[in-house]
MARBA-3410 file (N, C-alpha, C, O; in Angstrom, 1 decimal):
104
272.5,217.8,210.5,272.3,217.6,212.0,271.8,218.9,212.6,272.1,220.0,212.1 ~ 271.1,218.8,213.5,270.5,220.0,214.2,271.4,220.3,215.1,272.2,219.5,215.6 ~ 270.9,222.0,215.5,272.0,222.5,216.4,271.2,222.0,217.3,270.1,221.4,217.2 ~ 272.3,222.3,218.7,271.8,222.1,220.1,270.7,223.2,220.4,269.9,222.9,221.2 ~ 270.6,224.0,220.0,269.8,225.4,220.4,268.1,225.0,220.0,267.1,225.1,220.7
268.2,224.3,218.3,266.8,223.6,218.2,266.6,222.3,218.9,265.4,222.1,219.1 ~ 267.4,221.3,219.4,267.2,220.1,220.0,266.7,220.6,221.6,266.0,219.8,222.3 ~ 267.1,221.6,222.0,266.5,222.2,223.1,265.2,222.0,223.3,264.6,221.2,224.0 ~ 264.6,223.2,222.2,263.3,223.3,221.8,262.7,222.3,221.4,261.5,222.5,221.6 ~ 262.9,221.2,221.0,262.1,220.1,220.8,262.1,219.4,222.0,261.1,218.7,222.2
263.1,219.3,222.8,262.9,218.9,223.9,262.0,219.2,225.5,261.7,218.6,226.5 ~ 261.9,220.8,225.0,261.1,221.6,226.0,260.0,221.2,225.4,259.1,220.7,226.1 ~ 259.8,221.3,224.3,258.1,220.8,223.4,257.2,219.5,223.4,256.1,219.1,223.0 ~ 258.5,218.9,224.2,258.0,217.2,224.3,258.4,216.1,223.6,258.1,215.0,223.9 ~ 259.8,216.7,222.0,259.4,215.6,221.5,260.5,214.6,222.4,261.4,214.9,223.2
260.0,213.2,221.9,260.6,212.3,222.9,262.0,212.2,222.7,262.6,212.4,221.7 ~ 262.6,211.7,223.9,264.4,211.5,224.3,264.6,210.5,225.1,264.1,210.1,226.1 ~ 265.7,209.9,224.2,265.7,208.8,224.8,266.9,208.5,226.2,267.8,209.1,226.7 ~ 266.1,207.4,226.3,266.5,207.6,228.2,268.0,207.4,228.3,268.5,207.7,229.4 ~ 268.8,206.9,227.4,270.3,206.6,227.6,271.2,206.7,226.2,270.7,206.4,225.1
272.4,207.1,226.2,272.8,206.9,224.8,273.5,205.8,224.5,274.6,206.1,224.9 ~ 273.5,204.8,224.1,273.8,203.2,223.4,274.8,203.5,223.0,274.7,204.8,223.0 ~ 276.2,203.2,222.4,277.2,202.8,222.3,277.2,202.0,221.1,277.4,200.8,221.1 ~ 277.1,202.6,219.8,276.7,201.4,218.6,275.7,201.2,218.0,275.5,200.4,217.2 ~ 274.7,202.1,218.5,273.7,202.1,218.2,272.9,202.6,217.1,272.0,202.1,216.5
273.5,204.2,216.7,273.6,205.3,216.2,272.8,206.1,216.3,272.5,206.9,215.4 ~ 272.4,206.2,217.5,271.3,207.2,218.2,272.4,208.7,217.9,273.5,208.4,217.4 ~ 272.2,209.5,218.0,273.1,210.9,218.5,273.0,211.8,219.7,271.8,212.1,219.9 ~ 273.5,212.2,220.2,272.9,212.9,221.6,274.3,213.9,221.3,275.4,213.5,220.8 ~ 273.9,215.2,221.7,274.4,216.5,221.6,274.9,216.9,223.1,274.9,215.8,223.7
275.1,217.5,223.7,275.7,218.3,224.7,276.1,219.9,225.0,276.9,220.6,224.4 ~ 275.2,220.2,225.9,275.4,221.8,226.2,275.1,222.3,227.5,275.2,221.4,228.3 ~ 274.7,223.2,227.8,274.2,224.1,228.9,272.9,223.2,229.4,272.8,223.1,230.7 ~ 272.1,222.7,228.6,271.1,221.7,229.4,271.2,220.5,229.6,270.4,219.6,230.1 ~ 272.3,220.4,229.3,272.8,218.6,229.2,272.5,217.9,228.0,272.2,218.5,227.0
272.5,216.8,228.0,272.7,215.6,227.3,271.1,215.6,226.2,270.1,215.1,226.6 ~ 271.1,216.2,225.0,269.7,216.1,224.8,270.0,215.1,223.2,271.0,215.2,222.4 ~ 269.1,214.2,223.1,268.9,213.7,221.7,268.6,214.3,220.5,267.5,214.8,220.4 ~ 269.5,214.2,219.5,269.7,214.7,218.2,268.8,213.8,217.1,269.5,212.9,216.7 ~ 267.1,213.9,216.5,266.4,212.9,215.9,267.2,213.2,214.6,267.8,214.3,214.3
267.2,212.1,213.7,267.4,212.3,212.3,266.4,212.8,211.5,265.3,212.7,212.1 ~ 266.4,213.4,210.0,265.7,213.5,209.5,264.3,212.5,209.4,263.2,212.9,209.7 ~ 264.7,211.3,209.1,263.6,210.3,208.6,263.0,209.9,210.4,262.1,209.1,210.5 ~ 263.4,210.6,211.4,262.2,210.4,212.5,261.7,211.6,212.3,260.5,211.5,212.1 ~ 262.3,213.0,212.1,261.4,214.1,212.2,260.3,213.8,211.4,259.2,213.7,211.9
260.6,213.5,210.2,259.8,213.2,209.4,258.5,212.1,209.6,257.5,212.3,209.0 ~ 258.7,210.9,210.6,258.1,210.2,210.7,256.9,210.6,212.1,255.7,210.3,212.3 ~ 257.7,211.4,213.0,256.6,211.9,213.9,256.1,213.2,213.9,255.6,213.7,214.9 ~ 256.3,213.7,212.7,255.2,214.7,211.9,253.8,213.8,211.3,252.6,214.0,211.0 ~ 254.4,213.0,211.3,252.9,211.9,210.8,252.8,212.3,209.6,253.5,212.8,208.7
251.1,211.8,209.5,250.5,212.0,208.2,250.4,214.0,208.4,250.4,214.7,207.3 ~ 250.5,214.4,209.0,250.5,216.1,209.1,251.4,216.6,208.2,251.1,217.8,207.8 ~ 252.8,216.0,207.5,253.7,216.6,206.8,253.2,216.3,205.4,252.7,215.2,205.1 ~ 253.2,217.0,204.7,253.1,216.8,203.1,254.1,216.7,202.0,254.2,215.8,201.2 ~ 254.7,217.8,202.2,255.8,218.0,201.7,257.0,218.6,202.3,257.2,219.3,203.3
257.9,218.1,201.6,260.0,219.0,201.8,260.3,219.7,200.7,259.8,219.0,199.9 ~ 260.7,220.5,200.1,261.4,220.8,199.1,262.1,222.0,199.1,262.0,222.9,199.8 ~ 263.0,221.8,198.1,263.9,222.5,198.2,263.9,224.0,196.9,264.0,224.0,195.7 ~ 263.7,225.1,197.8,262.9,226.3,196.7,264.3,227.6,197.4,264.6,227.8,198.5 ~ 265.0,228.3,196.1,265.7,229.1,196.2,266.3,229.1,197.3,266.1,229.9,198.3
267.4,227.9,197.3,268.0,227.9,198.6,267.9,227.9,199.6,268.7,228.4,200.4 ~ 266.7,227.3,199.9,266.3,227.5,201.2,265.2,226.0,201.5,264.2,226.1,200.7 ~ 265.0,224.9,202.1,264.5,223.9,202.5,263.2,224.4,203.2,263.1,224.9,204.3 ~ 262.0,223.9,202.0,260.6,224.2,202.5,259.6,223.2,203.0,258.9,222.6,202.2 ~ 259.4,223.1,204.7,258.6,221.5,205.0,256.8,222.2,205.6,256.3,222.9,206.5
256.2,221.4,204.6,254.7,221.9,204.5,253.9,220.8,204.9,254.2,219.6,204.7 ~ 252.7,221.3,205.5,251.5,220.9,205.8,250.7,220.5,204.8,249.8,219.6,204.9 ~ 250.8,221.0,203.9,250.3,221.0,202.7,250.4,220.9,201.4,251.1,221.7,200.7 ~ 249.8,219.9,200.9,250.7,219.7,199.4,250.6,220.5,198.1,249.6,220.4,197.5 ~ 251.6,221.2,197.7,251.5,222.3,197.0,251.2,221.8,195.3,250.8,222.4,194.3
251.6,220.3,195.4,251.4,219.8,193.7,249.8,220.4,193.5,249.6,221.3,192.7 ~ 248.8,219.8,194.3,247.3,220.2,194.6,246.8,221.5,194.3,246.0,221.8,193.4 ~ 247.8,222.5,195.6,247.2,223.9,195.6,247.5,224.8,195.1,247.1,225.9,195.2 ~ 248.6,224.2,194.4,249.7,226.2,193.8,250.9,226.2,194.5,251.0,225.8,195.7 ~ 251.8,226.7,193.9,253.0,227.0,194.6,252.5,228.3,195.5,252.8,228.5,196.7
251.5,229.3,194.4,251.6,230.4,195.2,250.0,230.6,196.1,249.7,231.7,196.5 ~ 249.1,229.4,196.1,248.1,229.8,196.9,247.8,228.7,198.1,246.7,228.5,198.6 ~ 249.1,228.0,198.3,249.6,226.8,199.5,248.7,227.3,200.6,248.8,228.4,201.1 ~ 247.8,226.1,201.0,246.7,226.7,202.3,247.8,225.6,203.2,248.2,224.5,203.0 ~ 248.0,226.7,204.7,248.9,225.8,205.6,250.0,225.9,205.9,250.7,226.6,205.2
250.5,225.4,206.6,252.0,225.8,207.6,253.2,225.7,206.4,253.1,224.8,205.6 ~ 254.2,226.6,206.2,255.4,226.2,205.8,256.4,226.9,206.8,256.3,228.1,207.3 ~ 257.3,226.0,207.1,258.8,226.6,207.8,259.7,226.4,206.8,259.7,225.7,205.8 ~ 260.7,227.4,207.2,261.8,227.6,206.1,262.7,227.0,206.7,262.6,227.4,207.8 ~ 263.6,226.2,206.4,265.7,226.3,206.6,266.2,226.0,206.2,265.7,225.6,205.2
267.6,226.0,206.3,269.0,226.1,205.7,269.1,224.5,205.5,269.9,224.1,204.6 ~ 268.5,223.5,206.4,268.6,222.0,205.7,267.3,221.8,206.4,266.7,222.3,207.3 ~ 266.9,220.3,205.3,266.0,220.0,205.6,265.5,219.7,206.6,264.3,219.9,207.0 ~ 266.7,219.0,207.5,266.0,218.8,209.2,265.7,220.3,209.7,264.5,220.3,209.8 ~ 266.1,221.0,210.0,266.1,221.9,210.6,264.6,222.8,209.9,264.4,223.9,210.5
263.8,222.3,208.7,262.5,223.2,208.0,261.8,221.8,209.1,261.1,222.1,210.0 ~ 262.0,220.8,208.9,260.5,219.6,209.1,260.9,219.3,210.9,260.1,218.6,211.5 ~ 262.3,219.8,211.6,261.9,220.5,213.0,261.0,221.4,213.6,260.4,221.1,214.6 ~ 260.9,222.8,212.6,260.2,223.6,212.7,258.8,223.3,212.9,258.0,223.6,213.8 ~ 258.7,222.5,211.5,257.2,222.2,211.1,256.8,221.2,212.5,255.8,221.5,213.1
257.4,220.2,213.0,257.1,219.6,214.5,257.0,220.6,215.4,256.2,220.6,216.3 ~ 257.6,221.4,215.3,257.4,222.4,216.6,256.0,223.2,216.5,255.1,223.3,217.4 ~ 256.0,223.6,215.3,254.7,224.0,215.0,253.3,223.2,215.4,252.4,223.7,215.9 ~ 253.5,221.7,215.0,252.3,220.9,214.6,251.8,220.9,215.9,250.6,220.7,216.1 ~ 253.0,221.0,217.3,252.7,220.0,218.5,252.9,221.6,220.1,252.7,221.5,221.3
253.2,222.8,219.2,252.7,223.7,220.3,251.7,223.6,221.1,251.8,224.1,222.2 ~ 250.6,223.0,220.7,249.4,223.0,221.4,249.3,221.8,221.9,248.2,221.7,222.4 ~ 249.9,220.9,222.0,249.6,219.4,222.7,250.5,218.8,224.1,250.5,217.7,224.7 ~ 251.4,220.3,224.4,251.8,219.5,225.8,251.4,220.2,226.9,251.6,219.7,228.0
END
């Protein structure tokens, strides 16, 4: 699960929130200093990174989500975005935050 501090940031960035939290539904919604913001799961990060994400993997303890597919280029001559973190949602957050800086 992501902290509130990155659901912020995706929320200031645009990604979408939904308008109410359901009851049963299994939506998640967090709470803090900005209010009520939506917690996406992995498999939406992952899905509204689009075709943009290539890879996840998991390299010396640390969760690596890329632009670019390293089976192709090399581990060590990867052309393109990688974010690091401590769990996977929180590397292929990154990598959305990255992909979509420039589109709001």
């Amino acid at each position: 699960m992501l902290t509130y501090k990155k659901c912020v940031k995706l929320a200031k960035a645009g990604y979408p929130q939904h308008e109410r939290a359901g009851i049963g539904n299994g939506d998640v919604f967090i709470t803090g200093n900005c209010g009520l913001l939506y917690c996406p799961s992995l498999s939406e990060l992952i899905e509204a990174c689009g075709g943009e994400m290539r890879t996840l993997y998991y390299h010396f303890g640390e969760w690596v989500a890329s632009n670019s597919d390293c089976l192709e280029q090399g581990w060590e001559y990867s052309q393109g975005m990688e974010c690091i973190g401590e769990t996977p949602d929180e590397a292929v957050a990154d990598l959305w935050l990255i992909l979509n800086e420039n589109k709001c």
